[in-house]
Every structure is written in C-alpha cells, then in structure tokens.
VMD Tcl script that builds the backbone (N, CA, C; Angstrom):
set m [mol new atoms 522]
animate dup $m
set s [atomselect $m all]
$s set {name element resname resid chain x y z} {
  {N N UNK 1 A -27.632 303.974 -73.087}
  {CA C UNK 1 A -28.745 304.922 -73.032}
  {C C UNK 1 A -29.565 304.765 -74.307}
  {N N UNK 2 A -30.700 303.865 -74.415}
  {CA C UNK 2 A -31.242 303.538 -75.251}
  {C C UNK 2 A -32.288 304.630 -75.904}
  {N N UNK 3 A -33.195 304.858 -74.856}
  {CA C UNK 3 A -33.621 306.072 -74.777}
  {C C UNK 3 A -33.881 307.495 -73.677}
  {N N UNK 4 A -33.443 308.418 -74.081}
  {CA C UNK 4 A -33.097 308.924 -72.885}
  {C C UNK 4 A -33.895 309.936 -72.032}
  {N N UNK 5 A -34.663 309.941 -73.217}
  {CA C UNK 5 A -36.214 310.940 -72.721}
  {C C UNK 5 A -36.808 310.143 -71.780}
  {N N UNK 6 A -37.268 308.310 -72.019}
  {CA C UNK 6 A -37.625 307.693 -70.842}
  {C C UNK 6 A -37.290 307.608 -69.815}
  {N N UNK 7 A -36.271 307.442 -69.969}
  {CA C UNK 7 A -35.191 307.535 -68.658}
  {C C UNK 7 A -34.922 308.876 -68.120}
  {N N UNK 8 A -35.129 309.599 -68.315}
  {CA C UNK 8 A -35.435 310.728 -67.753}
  {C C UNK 8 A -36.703 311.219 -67.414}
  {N N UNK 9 A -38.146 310.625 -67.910}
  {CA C UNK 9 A -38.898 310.336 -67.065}
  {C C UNK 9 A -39.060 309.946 -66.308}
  {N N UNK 10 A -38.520 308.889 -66.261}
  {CA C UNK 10 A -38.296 307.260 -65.204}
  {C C UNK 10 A -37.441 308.544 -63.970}
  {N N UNK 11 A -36.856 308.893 -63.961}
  {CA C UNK 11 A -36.231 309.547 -62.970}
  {C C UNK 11 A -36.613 311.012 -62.276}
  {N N UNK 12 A -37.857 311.326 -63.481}
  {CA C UNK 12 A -38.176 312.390 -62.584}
  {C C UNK 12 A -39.819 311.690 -61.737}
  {N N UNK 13 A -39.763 310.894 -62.319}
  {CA C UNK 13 A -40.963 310.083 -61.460}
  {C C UNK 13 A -40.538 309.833 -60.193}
  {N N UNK 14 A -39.531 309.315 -60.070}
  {CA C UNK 14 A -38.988 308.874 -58.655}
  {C C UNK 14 A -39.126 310.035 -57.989}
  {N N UNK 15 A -37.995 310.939 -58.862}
  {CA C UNK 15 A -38.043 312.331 -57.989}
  {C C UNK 15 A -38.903 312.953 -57.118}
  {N N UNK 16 A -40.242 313.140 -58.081}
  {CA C UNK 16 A -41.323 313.011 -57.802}
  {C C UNK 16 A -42.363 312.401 -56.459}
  {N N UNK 17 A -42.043 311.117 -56.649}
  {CA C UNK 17 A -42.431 310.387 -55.353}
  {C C UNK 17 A -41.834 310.393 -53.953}
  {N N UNK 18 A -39.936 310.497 -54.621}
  {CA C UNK 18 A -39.580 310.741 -53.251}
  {C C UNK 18 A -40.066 312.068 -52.442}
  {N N UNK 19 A -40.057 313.297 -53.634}
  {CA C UNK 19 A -40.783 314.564 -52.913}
  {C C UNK 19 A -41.712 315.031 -52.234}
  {N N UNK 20 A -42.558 313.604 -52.144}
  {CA C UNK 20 A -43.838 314.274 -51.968}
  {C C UNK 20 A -44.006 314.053 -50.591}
  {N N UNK 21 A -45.016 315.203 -49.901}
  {CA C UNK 21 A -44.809 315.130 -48.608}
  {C C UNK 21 A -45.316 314.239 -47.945}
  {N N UNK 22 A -44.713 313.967 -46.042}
  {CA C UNK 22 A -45.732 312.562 -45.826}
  {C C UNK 22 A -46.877 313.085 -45.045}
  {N N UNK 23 A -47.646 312.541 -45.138}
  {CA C UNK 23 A -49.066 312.562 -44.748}
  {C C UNK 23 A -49.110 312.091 -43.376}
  {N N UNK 24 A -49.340 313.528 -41.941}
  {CA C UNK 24 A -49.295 313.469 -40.885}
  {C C UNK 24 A -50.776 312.604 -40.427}
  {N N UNK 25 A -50.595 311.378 -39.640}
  {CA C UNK 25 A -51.635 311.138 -38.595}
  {C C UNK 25 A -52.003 312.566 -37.812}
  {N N UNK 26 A -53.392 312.342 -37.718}
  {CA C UNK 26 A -53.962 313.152 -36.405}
  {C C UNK 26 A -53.328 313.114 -34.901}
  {N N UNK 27 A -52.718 312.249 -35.202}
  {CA C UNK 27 A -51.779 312.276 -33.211}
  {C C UNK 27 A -50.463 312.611 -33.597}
  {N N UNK 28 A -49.930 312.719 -34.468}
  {CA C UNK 28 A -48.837 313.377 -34.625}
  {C C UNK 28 A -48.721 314.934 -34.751}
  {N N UNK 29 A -47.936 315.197 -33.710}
  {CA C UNK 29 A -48.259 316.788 -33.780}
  {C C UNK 29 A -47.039 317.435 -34.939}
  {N N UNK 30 A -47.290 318.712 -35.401}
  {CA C UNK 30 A -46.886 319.876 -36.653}
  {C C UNK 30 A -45.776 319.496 -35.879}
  {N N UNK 31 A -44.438 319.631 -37.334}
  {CA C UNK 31 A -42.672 319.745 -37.465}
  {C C UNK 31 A -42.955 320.849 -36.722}
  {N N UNK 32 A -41.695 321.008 -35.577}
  {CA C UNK 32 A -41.095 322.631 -34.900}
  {C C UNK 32 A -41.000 323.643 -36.167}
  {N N UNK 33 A -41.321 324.479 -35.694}
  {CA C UNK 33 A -41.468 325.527 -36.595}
  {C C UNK 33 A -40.086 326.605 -36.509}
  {N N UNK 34 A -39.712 326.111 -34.534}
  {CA C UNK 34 A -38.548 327.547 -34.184}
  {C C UNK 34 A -37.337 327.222 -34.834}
  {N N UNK 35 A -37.089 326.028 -35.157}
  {CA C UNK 35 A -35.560 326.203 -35.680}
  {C C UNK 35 A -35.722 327.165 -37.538}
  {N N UNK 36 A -36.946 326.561 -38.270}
  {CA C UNK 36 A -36.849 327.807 -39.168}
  {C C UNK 36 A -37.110 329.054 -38.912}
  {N N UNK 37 A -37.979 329.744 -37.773}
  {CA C UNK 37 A -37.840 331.116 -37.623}
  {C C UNK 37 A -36.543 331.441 -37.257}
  {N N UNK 38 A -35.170 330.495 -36.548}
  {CA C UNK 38 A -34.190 330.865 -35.943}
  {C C UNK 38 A -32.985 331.297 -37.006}
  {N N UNK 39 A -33.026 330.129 -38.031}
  {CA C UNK 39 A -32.539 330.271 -38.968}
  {C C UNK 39 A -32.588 331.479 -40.030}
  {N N UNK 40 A -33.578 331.765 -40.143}
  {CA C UNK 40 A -34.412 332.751 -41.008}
  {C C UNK 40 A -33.656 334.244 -40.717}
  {N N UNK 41 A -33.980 334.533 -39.562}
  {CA C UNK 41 A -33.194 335.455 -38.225}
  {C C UNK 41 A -32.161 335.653 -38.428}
  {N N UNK 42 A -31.384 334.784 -37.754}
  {CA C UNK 42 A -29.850 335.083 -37.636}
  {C C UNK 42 A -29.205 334.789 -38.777}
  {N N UNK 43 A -30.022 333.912 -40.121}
  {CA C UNK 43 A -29.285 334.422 -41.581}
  {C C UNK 43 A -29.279 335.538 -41.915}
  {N N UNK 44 A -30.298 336.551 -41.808}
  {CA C UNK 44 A -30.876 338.236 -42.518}
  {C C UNK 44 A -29.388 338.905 -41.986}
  {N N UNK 45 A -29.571 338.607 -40.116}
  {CA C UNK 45 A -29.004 339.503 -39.432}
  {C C UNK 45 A -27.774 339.108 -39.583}
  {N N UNK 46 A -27.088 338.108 -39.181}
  {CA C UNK 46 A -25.582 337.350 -40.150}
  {C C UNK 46 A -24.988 338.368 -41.205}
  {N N UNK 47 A -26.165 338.110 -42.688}
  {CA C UNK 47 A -26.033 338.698 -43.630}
  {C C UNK 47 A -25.447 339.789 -43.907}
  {N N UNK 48 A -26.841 340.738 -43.329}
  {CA C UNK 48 A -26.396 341.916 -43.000}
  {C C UNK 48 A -25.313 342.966 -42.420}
  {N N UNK 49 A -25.443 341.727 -41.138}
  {CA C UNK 49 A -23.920 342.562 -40.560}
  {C C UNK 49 A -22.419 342.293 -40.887}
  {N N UNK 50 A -22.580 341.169 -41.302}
  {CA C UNK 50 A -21.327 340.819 -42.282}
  {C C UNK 50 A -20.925 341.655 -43.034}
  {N N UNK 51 A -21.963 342.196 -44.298}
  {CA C UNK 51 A -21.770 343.075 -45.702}
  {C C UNK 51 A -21.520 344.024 -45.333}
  {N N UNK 52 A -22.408 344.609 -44.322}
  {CA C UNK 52 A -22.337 346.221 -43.780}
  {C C UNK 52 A -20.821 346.494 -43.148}
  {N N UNK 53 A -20.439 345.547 -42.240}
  {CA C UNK 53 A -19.385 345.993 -41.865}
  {C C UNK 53 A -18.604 345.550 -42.394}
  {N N UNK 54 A -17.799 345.136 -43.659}
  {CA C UNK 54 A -17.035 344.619 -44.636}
  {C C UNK 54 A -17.564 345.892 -45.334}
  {N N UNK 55 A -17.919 346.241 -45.700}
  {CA C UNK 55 A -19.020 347.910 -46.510}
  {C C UNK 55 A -18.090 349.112 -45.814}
  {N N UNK 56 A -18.115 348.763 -44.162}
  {CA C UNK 56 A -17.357 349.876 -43.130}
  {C C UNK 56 A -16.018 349.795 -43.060}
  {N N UNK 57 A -15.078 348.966 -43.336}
  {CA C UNK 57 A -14.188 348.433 -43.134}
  {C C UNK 57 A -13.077 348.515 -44.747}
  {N N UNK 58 A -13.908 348.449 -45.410}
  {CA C UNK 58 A -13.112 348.082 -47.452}
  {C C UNK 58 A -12.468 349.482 -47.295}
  {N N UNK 59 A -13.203 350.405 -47.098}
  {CA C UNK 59 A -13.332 351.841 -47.947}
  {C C UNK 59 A -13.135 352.733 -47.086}
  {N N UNK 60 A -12.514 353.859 -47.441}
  {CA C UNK 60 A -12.616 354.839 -46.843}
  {C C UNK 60 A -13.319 356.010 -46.685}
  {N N UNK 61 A -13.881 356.025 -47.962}
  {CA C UNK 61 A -15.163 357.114 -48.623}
  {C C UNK 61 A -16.596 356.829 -48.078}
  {N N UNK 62 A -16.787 358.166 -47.113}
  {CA C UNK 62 A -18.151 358.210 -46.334}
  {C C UNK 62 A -19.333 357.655 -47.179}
  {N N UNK 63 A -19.339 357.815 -48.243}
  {CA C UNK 63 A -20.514 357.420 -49.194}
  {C C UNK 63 A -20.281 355.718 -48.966}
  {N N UNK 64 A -19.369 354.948 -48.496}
  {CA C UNK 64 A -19.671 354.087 -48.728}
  {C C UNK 64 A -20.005 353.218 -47.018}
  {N N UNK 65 A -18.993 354.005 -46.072}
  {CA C UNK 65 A -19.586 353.671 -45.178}
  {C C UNK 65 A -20.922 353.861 -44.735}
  {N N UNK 66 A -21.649 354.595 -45.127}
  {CA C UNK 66 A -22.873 355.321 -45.136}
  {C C UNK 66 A -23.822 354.187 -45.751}
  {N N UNK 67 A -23.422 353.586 -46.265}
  {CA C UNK 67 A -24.051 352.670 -47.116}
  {C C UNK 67 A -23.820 351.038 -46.489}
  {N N UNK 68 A -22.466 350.685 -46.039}
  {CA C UNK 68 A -22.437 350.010 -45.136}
  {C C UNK 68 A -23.249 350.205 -43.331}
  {N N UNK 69 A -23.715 351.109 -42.838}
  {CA C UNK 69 A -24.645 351.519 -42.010}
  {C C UNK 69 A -25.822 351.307 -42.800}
  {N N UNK 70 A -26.379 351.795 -43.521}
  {CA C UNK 70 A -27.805 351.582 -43.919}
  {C C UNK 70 A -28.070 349.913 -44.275}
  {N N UNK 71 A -27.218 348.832 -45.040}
  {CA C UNK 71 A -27.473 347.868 -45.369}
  {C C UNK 71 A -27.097 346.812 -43.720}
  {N N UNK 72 A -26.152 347.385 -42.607}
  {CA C UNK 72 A -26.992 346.958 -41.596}
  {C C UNK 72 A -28.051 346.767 -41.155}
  {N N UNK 73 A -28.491 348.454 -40.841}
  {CA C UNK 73 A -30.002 348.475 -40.461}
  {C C UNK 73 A -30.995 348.029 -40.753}
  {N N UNK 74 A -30.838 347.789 -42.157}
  {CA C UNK 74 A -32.141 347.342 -42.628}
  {C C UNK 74 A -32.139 345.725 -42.624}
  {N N UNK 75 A -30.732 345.373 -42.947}
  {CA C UNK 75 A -31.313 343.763 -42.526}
  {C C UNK 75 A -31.322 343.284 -40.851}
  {N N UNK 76 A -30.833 344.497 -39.776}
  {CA C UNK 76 A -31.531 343.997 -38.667}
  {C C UNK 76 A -32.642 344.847 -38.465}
  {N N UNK 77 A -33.537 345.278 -38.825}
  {CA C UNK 77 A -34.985 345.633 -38.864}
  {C C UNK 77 A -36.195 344.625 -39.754}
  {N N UNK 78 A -35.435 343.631 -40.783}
  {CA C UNK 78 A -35.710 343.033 -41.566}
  {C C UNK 78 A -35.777 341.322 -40.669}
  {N N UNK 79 A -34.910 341.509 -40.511}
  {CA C UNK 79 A -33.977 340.086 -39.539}
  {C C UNK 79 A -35.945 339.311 -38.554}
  {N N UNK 80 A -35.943 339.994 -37.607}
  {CA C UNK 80 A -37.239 339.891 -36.501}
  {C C UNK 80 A -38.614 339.988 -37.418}
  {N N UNK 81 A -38.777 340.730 -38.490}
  {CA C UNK 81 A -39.726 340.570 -39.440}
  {C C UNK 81 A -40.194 339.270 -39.865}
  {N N UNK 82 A -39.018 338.967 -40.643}
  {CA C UNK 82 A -38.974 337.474 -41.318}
  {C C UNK 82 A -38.893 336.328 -40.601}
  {N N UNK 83 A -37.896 336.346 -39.366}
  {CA C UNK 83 A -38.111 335.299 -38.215}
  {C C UNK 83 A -39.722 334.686 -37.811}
  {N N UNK 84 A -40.218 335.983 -38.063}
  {CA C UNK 84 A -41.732 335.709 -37.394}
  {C C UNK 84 A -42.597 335.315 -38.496}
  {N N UNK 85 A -42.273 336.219 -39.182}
  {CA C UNK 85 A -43.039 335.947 -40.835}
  {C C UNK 85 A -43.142 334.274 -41.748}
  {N N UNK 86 A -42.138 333.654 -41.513}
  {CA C UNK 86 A -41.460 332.458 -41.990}
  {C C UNK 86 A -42.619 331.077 -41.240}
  {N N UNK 87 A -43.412 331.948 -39.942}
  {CA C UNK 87 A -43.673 330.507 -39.537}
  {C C UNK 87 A -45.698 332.023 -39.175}
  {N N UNK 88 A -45.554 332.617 -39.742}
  {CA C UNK 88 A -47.071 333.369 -39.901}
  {C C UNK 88 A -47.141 334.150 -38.754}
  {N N UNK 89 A -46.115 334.826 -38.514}
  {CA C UNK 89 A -46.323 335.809 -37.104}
  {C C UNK 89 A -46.226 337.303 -37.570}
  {N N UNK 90 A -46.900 337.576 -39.050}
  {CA C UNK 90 A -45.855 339.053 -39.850}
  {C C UNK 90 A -46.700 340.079 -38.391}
  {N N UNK 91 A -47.589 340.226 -37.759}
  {CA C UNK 91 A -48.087 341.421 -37.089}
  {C C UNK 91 A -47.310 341.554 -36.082}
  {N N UNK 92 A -46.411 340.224 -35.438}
  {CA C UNK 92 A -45.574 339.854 -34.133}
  {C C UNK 92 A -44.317 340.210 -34.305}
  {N N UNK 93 A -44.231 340.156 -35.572}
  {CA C UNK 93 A -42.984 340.393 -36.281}
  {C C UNK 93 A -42.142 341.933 -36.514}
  {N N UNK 94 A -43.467 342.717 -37.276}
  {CA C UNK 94 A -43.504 343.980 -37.308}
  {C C UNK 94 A -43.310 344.772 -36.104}
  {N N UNK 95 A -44.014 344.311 -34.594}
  {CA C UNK 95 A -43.939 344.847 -33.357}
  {C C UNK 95 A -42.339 344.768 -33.154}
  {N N UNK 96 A -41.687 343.721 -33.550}
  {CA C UNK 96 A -40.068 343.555 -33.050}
  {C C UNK 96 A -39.115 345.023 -34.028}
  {N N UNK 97 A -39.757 344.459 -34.545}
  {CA C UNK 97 A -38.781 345.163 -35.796}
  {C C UNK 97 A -39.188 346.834 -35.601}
  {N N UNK 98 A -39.825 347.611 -35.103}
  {CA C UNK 98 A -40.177 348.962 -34.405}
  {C C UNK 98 A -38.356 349.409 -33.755}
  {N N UNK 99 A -38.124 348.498 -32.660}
  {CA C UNK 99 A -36.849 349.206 -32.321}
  {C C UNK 99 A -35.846 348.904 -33.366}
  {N N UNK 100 A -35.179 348.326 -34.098}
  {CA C UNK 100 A -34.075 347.940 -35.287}
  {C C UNK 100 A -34.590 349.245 -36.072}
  {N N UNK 101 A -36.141 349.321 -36.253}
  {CA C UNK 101 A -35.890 350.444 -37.584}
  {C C UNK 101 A -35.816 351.558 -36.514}
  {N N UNK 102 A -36.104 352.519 -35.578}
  {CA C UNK 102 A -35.665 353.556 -34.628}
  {C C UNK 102 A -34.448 353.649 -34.849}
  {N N UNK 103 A -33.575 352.748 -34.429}
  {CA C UNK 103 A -31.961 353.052 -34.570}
  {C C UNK 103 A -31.409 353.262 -35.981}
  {N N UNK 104 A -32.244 352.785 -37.020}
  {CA C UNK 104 A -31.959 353.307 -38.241}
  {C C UNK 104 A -32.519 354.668 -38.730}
  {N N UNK 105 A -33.488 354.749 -38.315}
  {CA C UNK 105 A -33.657 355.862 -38.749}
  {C C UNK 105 A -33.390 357.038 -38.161}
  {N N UNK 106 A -32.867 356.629 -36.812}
  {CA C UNK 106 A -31.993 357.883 -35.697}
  {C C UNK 106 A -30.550 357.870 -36.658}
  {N N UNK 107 A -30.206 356.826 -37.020}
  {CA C UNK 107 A -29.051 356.386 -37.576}
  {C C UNK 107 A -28.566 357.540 -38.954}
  {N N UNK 108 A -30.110 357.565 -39.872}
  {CA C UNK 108 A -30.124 357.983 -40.579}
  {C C UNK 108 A -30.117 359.699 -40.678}
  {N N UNK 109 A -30.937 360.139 -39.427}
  {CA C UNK 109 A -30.960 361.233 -38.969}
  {C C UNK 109 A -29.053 361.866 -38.600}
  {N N UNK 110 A -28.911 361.133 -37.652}
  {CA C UNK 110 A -27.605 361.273 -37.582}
  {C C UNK 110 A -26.691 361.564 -38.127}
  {N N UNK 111 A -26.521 360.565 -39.453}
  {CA C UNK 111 A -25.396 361.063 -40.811}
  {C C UNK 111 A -26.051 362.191 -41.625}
  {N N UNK 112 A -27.287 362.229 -41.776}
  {CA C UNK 112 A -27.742 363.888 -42.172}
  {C C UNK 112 A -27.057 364.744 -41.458}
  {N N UNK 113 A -27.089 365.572 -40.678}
  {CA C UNK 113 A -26.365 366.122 -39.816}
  {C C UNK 113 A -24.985 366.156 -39.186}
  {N N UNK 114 A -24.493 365.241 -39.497}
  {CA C UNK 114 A -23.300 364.611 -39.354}
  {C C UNK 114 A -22.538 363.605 -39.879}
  {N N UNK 115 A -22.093 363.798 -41.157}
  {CA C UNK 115 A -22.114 362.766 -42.223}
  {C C UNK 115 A -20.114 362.183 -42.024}
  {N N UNK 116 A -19.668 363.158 -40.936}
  {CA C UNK 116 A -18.280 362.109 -40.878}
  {C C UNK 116 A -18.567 361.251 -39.241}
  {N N UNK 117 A -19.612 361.212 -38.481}
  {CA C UNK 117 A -19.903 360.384 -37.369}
  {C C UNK 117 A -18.924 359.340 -37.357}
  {N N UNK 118 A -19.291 358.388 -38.281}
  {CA C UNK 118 A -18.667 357.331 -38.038}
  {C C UNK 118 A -17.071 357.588 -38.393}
  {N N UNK 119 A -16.309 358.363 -38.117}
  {CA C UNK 119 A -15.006 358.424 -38.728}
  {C C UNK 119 A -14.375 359.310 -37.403}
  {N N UNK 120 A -15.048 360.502 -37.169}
  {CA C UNK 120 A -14.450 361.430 -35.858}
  {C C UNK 120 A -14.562 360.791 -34.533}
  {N N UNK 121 A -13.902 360.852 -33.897}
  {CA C UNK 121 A -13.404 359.480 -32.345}
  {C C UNK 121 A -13.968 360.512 -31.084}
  {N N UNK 122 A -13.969 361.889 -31.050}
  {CA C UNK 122 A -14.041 362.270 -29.908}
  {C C UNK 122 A -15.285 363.260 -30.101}
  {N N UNK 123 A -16.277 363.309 -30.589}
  {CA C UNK 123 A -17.357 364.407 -30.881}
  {C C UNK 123 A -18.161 363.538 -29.905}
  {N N UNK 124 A -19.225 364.623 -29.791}
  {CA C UNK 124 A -20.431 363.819 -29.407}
  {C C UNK 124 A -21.283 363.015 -30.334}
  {N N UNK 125 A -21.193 362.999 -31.550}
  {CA C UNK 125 A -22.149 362.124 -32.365}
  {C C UNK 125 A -21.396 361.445 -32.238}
  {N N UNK 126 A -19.968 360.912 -32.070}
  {CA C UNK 126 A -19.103 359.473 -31.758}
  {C C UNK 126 A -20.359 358.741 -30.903}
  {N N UNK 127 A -20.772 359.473 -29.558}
  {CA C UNK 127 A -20.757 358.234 -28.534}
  {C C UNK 127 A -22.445 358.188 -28.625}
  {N N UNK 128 A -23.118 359.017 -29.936}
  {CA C UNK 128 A -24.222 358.369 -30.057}
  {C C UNK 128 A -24.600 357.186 -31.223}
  {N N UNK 129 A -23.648 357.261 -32.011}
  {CA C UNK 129 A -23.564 356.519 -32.761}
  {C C UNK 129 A -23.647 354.957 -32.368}
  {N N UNK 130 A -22.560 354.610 -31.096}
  {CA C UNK 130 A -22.689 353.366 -30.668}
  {C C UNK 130 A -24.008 353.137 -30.135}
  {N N UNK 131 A -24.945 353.812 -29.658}
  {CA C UNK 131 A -26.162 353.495 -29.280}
  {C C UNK 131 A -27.577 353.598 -30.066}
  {N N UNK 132 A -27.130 353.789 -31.028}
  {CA C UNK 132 A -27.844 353.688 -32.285}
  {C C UNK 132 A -27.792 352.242 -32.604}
  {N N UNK 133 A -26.778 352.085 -33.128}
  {CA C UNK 133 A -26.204 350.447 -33.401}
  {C C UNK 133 A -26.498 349.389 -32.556}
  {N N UNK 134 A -26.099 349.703 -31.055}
  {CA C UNK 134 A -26.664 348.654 -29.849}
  {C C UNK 134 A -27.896 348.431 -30.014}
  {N N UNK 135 A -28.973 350.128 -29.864}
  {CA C UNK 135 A -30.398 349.529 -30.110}
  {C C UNK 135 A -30.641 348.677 -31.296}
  {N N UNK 136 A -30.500 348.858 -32.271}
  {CA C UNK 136 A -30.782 347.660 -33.629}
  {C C UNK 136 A -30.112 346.620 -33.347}
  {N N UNK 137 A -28.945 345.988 -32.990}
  {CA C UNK 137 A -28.585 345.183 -32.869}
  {C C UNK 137 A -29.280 344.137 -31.583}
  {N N UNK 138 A -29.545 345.110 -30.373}
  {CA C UNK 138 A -30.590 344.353 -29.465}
  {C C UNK 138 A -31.657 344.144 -29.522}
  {N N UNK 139 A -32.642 345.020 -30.454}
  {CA C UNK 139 A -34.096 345.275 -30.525}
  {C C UNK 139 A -34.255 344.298 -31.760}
  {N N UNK 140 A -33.132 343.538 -32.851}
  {CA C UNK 140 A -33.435 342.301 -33.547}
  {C C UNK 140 A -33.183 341.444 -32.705}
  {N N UNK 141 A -31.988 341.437 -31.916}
  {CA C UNK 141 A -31.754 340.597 -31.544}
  {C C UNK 141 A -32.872 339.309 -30.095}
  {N N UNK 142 A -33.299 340.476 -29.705}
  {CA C UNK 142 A -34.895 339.810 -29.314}
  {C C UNK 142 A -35.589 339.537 -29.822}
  {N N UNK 143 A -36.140 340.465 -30.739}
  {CA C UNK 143 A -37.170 339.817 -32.023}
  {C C UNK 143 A -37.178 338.376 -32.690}
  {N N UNK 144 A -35.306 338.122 -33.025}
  {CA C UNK 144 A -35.196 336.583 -33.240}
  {C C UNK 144 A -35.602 335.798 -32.333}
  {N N UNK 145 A -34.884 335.875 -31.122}
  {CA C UNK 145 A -35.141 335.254 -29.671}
  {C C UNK 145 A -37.108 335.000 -29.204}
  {N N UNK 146 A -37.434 335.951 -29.605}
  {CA C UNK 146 A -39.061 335.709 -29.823}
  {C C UNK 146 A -39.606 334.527 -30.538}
  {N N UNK 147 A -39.198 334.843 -32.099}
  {CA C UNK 147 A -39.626 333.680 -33.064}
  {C C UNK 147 A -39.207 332.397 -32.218}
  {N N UNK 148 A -38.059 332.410 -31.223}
  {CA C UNK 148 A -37.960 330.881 -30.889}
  {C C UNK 148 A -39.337 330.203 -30.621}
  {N N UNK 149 A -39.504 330.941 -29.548}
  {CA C UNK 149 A -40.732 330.819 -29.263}
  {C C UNK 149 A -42.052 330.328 -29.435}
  {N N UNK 150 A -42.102 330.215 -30.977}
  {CA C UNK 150 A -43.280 330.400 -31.704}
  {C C UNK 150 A -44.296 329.125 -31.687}
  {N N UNK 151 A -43.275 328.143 -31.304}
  {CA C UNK 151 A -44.362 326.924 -31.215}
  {C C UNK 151 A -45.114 326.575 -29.886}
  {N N UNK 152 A -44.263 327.418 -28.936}
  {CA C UNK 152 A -45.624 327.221 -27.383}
  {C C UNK 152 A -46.309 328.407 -27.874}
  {N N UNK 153 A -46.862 329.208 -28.208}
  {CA C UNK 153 A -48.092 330.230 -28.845}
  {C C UNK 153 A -49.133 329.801 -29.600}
  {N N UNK 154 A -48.381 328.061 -30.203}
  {CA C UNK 154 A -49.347 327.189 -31.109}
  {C C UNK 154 A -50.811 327.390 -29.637}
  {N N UNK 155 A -52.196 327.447 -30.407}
  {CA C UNK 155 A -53.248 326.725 -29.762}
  {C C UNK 155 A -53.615 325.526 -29.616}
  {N N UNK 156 A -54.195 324.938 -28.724}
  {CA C UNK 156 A -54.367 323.510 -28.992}
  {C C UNK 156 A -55.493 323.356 -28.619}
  {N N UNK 157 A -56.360 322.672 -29.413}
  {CA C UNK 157 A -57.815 322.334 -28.917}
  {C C UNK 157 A -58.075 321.048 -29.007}
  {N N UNK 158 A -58.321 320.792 -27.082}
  {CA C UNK 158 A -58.952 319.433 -26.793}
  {C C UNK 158 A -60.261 319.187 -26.865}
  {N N UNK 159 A -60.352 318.346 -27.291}
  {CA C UNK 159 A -61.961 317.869 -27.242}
  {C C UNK 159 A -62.388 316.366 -26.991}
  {N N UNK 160 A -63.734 316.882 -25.843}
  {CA C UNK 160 A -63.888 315.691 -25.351}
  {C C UNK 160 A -65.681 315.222 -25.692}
  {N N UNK 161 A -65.508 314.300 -25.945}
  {CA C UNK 161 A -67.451 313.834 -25.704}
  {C C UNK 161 A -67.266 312.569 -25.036}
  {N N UNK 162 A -68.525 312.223 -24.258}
  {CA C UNK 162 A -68.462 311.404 -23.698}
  {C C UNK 162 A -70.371 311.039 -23.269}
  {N N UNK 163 A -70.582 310.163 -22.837}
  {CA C UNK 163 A -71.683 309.957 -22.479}
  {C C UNK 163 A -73.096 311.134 -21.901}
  {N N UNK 164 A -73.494 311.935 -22.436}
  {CA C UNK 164 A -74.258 312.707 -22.010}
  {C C UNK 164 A -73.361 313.792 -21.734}
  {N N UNK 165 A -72.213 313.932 -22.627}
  {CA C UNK 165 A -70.786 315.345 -22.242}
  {C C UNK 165 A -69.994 315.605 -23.671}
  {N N UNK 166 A -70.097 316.951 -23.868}
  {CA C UNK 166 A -69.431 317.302 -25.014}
  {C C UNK 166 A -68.885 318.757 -24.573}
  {N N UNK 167 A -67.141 318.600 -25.383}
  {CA C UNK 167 A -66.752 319.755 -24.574}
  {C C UNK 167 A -65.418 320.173 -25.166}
  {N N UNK 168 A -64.996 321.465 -25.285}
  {CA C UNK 168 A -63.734 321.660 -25.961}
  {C C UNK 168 A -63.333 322.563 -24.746}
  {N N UNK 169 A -62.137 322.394 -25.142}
  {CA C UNK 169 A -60.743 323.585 -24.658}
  {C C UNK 169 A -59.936 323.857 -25.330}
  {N N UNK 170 A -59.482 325.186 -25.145}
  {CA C UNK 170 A -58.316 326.049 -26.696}
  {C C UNK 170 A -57.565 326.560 -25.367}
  {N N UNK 171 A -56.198 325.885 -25.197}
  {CA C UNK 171 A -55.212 326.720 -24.734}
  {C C UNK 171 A -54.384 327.207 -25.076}
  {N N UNK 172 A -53.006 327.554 -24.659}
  {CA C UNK 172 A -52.136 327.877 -25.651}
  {C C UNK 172 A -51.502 329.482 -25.168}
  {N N UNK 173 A -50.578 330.118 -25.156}
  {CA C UNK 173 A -50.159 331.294 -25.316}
  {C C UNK 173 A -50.139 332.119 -26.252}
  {N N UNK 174 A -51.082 333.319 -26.274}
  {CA C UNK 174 A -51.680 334.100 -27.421}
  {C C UNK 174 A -51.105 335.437 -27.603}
}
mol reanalyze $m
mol bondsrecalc $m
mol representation Tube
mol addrep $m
C-alpha cells in the first residue's frame, strides 16, 4: 500500500461508476414498481405485528399490552400508506389506510373504557375486541394487495403521425 489515499480514490471511482444508473432506451418500459410497494407493505405490517404481539405476549402489565395494541395499529394503518406512497400513490394510499386507522381508534376507544379487554375471556368487549383487530388487519391487508397493482394504473400514451395524421391516446387505469 504505497499510497493509500489513491487507492482509495481509485476505488471509490469504480464505486462510483458501477453505481450509476443505466440509462433506459425509449422502448424500454419503467422497472415494476409492485414488488417494492409489496415489500414496503408487508415489511411495516410484518414489523408491526411481530413487536406488538411479542409487546402482548412478554408482559403481563396492561400498560404494556396496551402499548403492544397501539404499535400494531399504527403500523397496519401505516403499512397501505407507504405501500402506495413508495411508488407515488400517497392520496390512494391514505384512502386504504381509513379502515386500519377505524379499528385503531375504535381500538383505542375501547381500552378507554375498558382497559382489562384484552385480558377478560367472557365480557362483551372480549368479542369486540377481535373485530377491531380483524378490521385493521383486513383493511391493510387490501391496501397492500392494492399497491400490487400499481403498475397497470401506469398511463400510457401512444402516439401516432403519419401522412396527413397526427394523433395520441392515454390509456391506462386511473
């Protein structure tokens, strides 16, 4: 190592070059976009429901299950946000994420009023509790299933000219 500052130029140059992005032809159509909204998704919601219920599960102290419920909710209300958000859908996104936050914030309503729910087996806040949870868990769980989606919603505009003819079309699912 003669000198090592060069050589460590020398290598972030490469770096450099290998990084750089490649430069799409016009007939090559845009990378899929759904496997990162999919990813995006079911990491939040993964996340989330992992911690939360490892949160429900460690402890026995309502303060903490309480806390394992809330750090559900919010990363499946979060989950359909970002799915959509990740590839520029945040207004498509926000529409999903309406039912995930309902069940949280019924959720939230709920342990106000009833702060051993999740612990008593035979009350009636028992058997609303599970449907609190179902809705967030289904109302992300479409929201992800949406973002699949996201690349037939792309527009596409053809265009044609031709001898005494000029002419576009924008199709696409909007």
């Amino acid at each position: 190592m003669r000198d090592p500052v060069r050589r460590l130029l020398r290598v972030g140059l490469l770096a450099s070059l290998l990084a750089q992005p490649a430069v799409a032809s016009p007939e090559e159509a845009p990378p899929p976009r759904a496997p990162r909204a999919l990813l995006t998704g079911i990491g939040i919601a993964g996340a989330s429901l992992g911690y939360g219920a490892t949160l429900l599960t460690w402890n026995s102290s309502l303060a903490v299950k309480h806390t394992g419920l809330a750090v559900m909710h919010t990363g499946l209300t979060l989950a359909p946000l970002m799915a959509h958000g990740v590839v520029d859908e945040w207004a498509r996104g926000a529409v999903f994420s309406i039912a995930p936050a309902l069940g949280g914030i019924g959720m939230g309503a709920l342990l106000a009023v009833r702060p051993d729910a999740p612990i008593k087996g035979k009350q009636k806040s028992q058997k609303i509790y599970p449907v609190l949870i179902t809705v967030s868990v289904l109302g992300s769980a479409v929201g992800i299933f949406d973002a699949a989606f996201c690349d037939e919603r792309l527009p596409k505009v053809n265009v044609a000219v031709g001898d005494g003819y000029a002419g576009a079309e924008l199709t696409g699912r909007f």
